[in-house]
C-alpha positions as CSV (number, residue, x, y, z in Angstrom):
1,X,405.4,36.3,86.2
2,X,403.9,34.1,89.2
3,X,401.2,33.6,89.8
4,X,400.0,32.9,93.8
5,X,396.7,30.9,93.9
6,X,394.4,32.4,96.6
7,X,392.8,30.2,99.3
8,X,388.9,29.3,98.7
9,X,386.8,30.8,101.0
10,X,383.3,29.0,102.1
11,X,381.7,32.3,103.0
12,X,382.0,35.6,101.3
13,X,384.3,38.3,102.0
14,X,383.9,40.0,105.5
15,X,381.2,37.1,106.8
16,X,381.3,35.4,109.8
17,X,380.5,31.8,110.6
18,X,377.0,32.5,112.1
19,X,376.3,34.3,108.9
20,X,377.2,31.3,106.6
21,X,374.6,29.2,108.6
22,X,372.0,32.0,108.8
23,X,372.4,31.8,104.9
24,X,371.8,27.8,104.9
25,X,369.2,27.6,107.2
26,X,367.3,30.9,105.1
27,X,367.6,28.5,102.0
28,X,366.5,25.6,103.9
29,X,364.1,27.4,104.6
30,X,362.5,29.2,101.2
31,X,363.5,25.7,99.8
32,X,361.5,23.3,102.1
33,X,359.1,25.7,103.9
34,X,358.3,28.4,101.2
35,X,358.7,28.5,97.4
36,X,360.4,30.7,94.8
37,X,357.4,32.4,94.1
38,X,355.7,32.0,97.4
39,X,353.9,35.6,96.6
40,X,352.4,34.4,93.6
41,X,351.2,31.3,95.0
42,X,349.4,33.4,97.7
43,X,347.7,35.7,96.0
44,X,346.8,33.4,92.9
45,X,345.1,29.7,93.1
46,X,348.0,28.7,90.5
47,X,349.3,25.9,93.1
48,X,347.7,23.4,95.1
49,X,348.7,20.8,96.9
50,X,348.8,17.5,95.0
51,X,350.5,14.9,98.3
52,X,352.1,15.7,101.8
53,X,355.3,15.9,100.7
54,X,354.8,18.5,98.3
55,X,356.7,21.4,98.9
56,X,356.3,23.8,100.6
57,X,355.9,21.5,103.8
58,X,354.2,21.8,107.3
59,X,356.7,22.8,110.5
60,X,354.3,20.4,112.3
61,X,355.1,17.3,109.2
62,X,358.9,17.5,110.6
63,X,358.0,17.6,113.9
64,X,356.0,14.6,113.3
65,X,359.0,12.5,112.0
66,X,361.6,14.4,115.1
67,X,359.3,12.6,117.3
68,X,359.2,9.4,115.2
69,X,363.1,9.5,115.3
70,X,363.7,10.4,118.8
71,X,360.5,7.4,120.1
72,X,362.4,4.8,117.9
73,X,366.1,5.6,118.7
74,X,365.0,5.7,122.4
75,X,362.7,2.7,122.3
76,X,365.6,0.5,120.6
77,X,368.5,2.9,121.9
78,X,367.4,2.7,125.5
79,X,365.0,0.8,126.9
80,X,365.2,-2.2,125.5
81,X,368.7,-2.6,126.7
82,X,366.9,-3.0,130.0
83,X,364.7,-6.1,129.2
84,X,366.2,-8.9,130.5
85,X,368.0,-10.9,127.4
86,X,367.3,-14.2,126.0
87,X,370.0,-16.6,127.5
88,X,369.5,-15.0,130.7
89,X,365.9,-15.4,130.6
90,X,366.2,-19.4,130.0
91,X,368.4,-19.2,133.2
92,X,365.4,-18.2,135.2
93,X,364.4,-20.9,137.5
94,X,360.5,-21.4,136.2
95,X,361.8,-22.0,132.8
96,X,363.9,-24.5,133.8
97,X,361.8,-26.5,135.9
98,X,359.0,-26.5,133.1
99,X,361.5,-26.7,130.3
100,X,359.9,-23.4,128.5
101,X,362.7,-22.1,126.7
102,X,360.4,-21.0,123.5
103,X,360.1,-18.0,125.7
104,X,362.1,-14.8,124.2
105,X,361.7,-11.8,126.4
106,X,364.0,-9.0,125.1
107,X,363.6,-10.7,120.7
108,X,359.9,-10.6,121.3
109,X,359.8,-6.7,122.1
110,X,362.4,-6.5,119.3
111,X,359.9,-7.4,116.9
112,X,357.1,-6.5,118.1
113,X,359.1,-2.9,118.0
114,X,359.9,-3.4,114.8
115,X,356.5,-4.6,113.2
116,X,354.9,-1.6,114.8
117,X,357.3,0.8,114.1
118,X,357.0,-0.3,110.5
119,X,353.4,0.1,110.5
120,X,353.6,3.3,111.9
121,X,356.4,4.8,108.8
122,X,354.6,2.3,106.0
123,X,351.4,4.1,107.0
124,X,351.7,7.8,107.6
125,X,353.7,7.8,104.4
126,X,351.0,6.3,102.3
127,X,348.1,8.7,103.9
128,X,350.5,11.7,103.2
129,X,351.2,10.7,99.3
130,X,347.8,9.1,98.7
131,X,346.4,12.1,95.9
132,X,343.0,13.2,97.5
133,X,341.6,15.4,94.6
134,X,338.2,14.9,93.1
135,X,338.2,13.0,90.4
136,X,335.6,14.6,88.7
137,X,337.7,17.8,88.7
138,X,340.4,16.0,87.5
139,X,338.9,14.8,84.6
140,X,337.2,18.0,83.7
141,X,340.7,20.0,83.6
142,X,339.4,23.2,83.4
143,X,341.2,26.3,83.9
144,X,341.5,27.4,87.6
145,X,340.0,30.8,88.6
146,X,343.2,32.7,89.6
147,X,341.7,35.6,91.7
148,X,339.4,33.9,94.0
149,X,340.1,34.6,97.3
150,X,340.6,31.6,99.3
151,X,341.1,33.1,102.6
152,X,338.5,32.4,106.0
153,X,335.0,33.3,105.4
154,X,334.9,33.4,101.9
155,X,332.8,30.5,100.9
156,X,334.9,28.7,97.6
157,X,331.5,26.2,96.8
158,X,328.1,26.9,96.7
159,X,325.3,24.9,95.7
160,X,327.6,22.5,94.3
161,X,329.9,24.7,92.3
162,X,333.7,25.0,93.0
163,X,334.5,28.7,91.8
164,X,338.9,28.1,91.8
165,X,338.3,24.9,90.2
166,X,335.7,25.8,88.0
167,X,333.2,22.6,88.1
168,X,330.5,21.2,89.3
169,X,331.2,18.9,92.8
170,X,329.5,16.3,94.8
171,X,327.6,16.9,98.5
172,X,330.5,14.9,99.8
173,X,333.4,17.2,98.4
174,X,334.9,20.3,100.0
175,X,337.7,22.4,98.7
176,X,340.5,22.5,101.6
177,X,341.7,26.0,101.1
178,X,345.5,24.9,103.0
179,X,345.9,22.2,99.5
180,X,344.1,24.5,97.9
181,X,341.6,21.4,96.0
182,X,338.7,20.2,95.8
183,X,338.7,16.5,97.9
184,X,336.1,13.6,97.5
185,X,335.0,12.9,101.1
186,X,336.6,15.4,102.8
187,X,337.1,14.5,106.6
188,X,339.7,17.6,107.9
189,X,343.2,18.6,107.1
190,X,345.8,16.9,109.1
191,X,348.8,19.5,109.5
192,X,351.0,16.6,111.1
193,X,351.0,14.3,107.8
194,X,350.7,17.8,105.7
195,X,347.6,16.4,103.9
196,X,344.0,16.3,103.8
197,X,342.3,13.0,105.2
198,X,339.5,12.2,103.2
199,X,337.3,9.0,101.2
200,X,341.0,7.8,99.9
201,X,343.2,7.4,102.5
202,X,340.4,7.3,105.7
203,X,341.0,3.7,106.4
204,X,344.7,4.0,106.0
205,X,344.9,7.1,108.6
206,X,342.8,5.0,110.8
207,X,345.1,2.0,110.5
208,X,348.2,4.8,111.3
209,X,346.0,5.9,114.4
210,X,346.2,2.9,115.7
211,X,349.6,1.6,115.3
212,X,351.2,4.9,116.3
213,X,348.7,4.1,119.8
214,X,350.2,0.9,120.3
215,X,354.2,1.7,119.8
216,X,353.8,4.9,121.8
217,X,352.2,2.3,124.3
218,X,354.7,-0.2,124.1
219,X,357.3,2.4,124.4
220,X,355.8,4.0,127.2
221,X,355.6,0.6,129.0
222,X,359.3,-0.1,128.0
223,X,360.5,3.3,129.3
224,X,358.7,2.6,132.8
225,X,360.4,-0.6,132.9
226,X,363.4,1.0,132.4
227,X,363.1,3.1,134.9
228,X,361.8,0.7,137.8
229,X,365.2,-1.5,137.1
230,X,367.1,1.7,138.5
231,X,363.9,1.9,141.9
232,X,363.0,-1.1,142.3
233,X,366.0,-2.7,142.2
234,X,368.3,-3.5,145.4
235,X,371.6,-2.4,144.0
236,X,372.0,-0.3,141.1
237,X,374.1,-2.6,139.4
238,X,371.8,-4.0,137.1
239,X,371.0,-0.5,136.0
240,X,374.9,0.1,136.3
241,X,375.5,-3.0,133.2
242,X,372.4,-1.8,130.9
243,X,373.7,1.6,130.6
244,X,377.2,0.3,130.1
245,X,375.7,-1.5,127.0
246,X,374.4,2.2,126.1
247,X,377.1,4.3,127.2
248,X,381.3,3.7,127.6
249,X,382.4,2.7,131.0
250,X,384.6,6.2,131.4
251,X,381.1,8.2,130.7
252,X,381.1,10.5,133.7
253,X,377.6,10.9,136.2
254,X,376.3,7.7,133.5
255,X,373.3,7.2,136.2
256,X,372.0,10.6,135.9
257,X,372.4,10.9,132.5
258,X,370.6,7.7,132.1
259,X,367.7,8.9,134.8
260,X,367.4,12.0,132.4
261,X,366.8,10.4,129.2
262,X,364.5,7.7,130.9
263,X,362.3,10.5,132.0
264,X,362.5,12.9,128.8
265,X,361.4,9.5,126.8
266,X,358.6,8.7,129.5
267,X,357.4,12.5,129.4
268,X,357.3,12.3,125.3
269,X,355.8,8.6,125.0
270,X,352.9,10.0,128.1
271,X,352.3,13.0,125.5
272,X,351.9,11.1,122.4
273,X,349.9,8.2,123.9
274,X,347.1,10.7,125.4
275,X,347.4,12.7,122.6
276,X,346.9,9.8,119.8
277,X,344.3,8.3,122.4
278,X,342.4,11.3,122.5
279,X,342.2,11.2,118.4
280,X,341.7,7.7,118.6
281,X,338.5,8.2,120.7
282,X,337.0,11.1,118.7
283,X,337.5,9.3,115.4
284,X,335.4,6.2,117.1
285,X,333.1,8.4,118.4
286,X,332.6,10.1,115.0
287,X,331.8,6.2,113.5
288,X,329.6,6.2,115.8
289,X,327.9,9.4,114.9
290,X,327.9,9.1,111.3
291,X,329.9,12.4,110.8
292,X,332.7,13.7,109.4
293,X,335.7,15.7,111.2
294,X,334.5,19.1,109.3
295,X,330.6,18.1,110.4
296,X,331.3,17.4,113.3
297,X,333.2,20.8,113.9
298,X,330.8,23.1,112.1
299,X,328.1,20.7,114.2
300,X,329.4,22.3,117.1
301,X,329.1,25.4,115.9
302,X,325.8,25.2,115.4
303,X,324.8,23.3,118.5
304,X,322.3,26.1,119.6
305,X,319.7,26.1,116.4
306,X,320.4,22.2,115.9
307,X,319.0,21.5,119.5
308,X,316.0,24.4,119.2
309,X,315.0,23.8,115.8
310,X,315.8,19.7,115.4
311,X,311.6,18.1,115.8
312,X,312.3,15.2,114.2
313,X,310.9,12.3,117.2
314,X,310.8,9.8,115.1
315,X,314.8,9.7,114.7
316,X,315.9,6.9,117.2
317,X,319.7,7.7,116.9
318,X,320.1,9.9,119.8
319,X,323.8,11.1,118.2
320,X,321.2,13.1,115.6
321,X,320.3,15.3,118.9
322,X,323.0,15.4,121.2
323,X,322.8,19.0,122.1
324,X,320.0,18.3,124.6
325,X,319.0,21.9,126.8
326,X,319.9,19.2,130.4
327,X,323.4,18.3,129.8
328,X,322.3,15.6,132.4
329,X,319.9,14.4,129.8
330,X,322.2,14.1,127.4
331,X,324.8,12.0,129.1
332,X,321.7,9.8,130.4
333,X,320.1,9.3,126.7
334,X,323.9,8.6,125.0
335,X,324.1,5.9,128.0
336,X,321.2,4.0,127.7
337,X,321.2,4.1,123.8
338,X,324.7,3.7,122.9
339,X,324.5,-0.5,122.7
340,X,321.5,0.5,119.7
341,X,324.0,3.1,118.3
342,X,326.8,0.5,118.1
343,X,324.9,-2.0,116.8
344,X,323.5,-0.1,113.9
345,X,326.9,1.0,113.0
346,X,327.9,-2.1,113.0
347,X,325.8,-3.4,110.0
348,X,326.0,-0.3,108.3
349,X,328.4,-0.5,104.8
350,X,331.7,0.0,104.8
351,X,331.3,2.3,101.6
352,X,331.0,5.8,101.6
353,X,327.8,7.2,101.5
354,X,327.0,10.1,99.1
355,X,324.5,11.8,100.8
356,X,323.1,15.4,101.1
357,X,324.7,16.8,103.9
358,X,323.7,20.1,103.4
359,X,320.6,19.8,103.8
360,X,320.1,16.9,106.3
361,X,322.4,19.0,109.1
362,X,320.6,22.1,108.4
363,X,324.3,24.1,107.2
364,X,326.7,24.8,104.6
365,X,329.8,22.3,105.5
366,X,331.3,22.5,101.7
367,X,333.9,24.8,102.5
368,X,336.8,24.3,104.6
């Protein structure tokens, strides 16, 4: 008797190929995006959140490193095949005549694209995996209260008392109900690096801010430059040899596929460098305030009994009233104060101050 070996099927019997990949991406996504017992995590405080990259994760985490990608391919990919390169920089008749040939036009953007960029990764990865619980409640260990609702409007601390984590927390702590923890310093919850920002890693996310302003710049600059080679050129030949260092020769309508990723990567860099300098500002402008994301938000809030209920004339920081009833006023004051402001925040210490929030703002801030 013979025996006939049957082919191995990938799928099972009777599926088609669009089923097969709606079956991987449906465990991609319970596997990355969701958990085993997702139901029991919701409806019981049994998980938290210990670093960003704790599963489940954030949609808005891997859209954070798609745009990472596509900014760093492009930048290195793209436009910096349209700097001019080294030897023919030396050619250049100024450098010749002065003998400056220390000057490196396309390796100097190379590495400054390349110290930035690792800033950037270096820096959003340590924010995301720096643990921000409360150390107190670490070293307690008690049980967690299981059946607590976390959800919006249900307070999770009051007067100092954590009721998931069962203990006793500072003025400075809040429990983020997305981690699901209690976190020293608690500043907001940042959905991009899937974490909270807080005391630990404040200086770190500030430092990511930052980086992530000046490679989006650079790459914005880059991309611009890219594109005037193509308009601002006489003939298109120059654009012609720095997409043939991108793309084969044989590549059919090359300039307008090169004109359409030019302006996809301007369009992305413009978004993330008004976007990141719009954070950039309001995390300055918080320094200069004293306050915290979470005060800040919960400030506004409560701008109405703040401004009709604040008497206190003695306070010369005009950030302690700036819901003034003359939004003239306001601007006016902030103005003519703001060199004061700047100065005292200058000179203030770089350590976290443990005061009581609660009552010095006038509201309950604790929970998130």
């Amino acid at each position: 008797m013979k025996y006939h070996r049957l082919p191995r099927s990938s799928s099972s019997p009777g599926s088609t190929p669009s089923d097969t990949w709606l079956n991987y991406f449906t465990c991609f996504n319970l596997y990355f995006f969701s958990s085993p017992n997702s139901h029991f995590k919701r409806t019981t405080n049994a998980w938290y959140r210990t670093h960003g990259y704790h599963i489940p994760f954030d949609i808005w985490l891997v859209l954070q490193w798609i745009v990472m990608f596509i900014l760093i391919t492009g930048y290195y990919g793209f436009s910096l095949k349209f700097i001019v390169k080294d030897e023919k920089y030396e050619e250049q008749a100024f450098f010749k005549e002065y003998n400056a040939y220390n000057v490196h036009r396309r390796s100097t953007w190379n590495f400054l694209g390349f110290f930035f960029s690792f800033i950037v990764i270096f820096t959003s990865i340590k924010v995301s995996l720096t643990d921000t619980t409360d150390a107190r409640v670490m070293r307690e260990g008690k049980e967690r209260d299981m059946l607590y609702a976390r959800t919006t409007g249900i307070s999770v601390v009051v007067d100092g008392w954590c009721y998931i984590c069962r203990s006793n927390v500072g003025s400075g702590t809040r429990h983020c109900k997305l981690c699901n923890k209690c976190v020293k310093g608690f500043d907001h919850h940042c959905r991009w690096l899937n974490c909270c920002i807080a005391e630990a890693n404040y200086r770190t996310f500030i430092l990511f801010i930052i980086s992530s302003f000046i490679a989006s710049t650079m790459s914005l600059w880059l991309a611009f430059c890219a594109i005037n080679v193509y308009f601002g050129a006489e003939t298109v030949d120059d654009y012609f040899m720095s997409l043939y260092e991108i793309f084969p020769p044989s590549t059919p309508c090359i300039i307008t596929i090169g004109l359409f990723i030019n302006l996809i990567l301007i369009l992305i860099n413009l978004g993330v460098v008004l976007f990141i300098g719009h954070l950039l500002f309001f995390h300055i402008r918080l320094y200069l305030m004293d306050m915290t994301t979470v005060e800040y938000l919960s400030h506004q809030q409560q701008g109405r009994y703040y401004s009709d209920n604040y008497e206190d004339e003695d306070d010369e920081n005009p950030w302690r009233r700036p819901y003034y009833p003359n939004p003239w006023r306001r601007r006016i004051m902030g103005v003519i104060r703001k060199l004061y402001i700047f100065a005292r925040c200058c000179k203030r210490k770089s350590k976290y101050k443990d005061r009581e929030r609660d009552s010095f703002y006038g509201f309950d801030v604790h929970n998130v």
